[in-house]
VEXDREN-878926 format. One record per residue (C-alpha): z, y, x; residue number from 1. Coordinates in nm, 2 decimals, decimal comma. Each point is the difference from the previous one (the first is absolute). Layout:
BEGIN
<atom <Z Y X> NUM>,
...
//
This chain:
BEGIN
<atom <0,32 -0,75 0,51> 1>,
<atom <-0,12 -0,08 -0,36> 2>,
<atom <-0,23 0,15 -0,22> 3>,
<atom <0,03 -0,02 -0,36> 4>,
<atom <-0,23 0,08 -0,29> 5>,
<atom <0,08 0,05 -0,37> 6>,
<atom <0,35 -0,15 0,09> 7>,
<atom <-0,15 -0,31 0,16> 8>,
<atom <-0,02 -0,12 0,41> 9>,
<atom <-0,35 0,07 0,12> 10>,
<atom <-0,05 -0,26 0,27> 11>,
<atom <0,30 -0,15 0,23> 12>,
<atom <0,27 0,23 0,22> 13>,
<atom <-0,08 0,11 0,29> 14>,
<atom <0,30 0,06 0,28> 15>,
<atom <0,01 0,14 0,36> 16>,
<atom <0,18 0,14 0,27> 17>,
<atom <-0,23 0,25 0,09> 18>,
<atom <0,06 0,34 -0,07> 19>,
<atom <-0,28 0,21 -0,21> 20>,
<atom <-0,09 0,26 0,12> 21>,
<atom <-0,26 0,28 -0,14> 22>,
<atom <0,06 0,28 0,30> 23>,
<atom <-0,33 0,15 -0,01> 24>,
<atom <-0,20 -0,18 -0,24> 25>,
<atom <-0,04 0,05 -0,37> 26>,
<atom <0,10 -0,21 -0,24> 27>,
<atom <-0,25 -0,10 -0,24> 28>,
<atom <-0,01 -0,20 -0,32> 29>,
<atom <-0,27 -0,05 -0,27> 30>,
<atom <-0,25 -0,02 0,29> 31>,
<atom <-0,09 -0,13 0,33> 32>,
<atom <0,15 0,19 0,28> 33>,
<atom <-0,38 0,09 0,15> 34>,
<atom <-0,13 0,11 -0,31> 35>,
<atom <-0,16 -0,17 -0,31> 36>,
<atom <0,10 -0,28 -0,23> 37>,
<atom <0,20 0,30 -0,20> 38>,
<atom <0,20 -0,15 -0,33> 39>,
<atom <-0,16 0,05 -0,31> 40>,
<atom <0,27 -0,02 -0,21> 41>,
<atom <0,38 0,16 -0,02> 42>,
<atom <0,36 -0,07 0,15> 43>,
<atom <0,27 0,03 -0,18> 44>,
<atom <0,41 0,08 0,11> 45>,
<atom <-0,08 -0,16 0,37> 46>,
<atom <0,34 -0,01 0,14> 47>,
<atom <0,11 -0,03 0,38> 48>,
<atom <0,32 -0,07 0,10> 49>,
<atom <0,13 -0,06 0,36> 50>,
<atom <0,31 -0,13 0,06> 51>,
<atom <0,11 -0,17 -0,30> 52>,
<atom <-0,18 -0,30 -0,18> 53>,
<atom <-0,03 0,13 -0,39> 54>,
<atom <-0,16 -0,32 -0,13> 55>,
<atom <-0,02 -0,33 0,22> 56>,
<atom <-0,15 -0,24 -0,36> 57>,
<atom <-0,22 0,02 -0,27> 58>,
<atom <0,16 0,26 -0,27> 59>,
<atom <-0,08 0,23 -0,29> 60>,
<atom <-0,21 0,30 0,04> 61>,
<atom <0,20 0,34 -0,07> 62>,
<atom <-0,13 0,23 -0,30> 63>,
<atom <0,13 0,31 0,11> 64>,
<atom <-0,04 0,20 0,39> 65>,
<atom <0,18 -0,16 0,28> 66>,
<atom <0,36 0,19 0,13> 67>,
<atom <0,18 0,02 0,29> 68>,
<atom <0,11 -0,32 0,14> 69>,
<atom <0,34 -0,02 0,14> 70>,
<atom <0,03 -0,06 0,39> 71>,
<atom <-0,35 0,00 0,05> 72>,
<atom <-0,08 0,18 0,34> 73>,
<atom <-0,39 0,14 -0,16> 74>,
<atom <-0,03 0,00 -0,38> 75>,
<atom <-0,34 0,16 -0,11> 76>,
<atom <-0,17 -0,07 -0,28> 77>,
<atom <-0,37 0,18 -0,09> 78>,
<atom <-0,20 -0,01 -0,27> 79>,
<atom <-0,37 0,10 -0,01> 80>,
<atom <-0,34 -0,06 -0,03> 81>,
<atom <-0,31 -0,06 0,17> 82>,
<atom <-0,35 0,07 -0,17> 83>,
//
């Protein structure tokens, strides 16, 4: 797994074997999973993508909204805000 921000690697990439699961939880992001420490800020064209590795180095950040990826298995793309 790698995150990147602003088309750059955030820390180093992370790999497994397990499998990730998220029957019966929630999924949260922007704050802590018990409550608090909310994001005071905004996200921006956050992109998941299972099954196929879109970026695997540093590159340039697109201008426009994301699209489809071919052969990827989950391709979603949001955009929104958080006040």
């Amino acid at each position: 797994m790698r995150l990147f921000k602003d088309g750059t690697q955030i820390g180093t990439t992370k790999t497994s074997s397990d499998n990730v699961s998220m029957t019966g939880t929630n999924f949260h992001l922007g704050r802590r999973p018990a409550g608090g420490n909310f994001l005071d800020g905004w996200i921006d064209e956050l992109r998941i993508v299972r099954g196929l590795a879109i970026w695997t180095a540093n590159f340039t950040a697109p201008t426009a909204a994301y699209t489809q990826c071919a052969g990827a298995v989950l391709d979603q793309s949001f955009t929104f805000s958080m006040n």
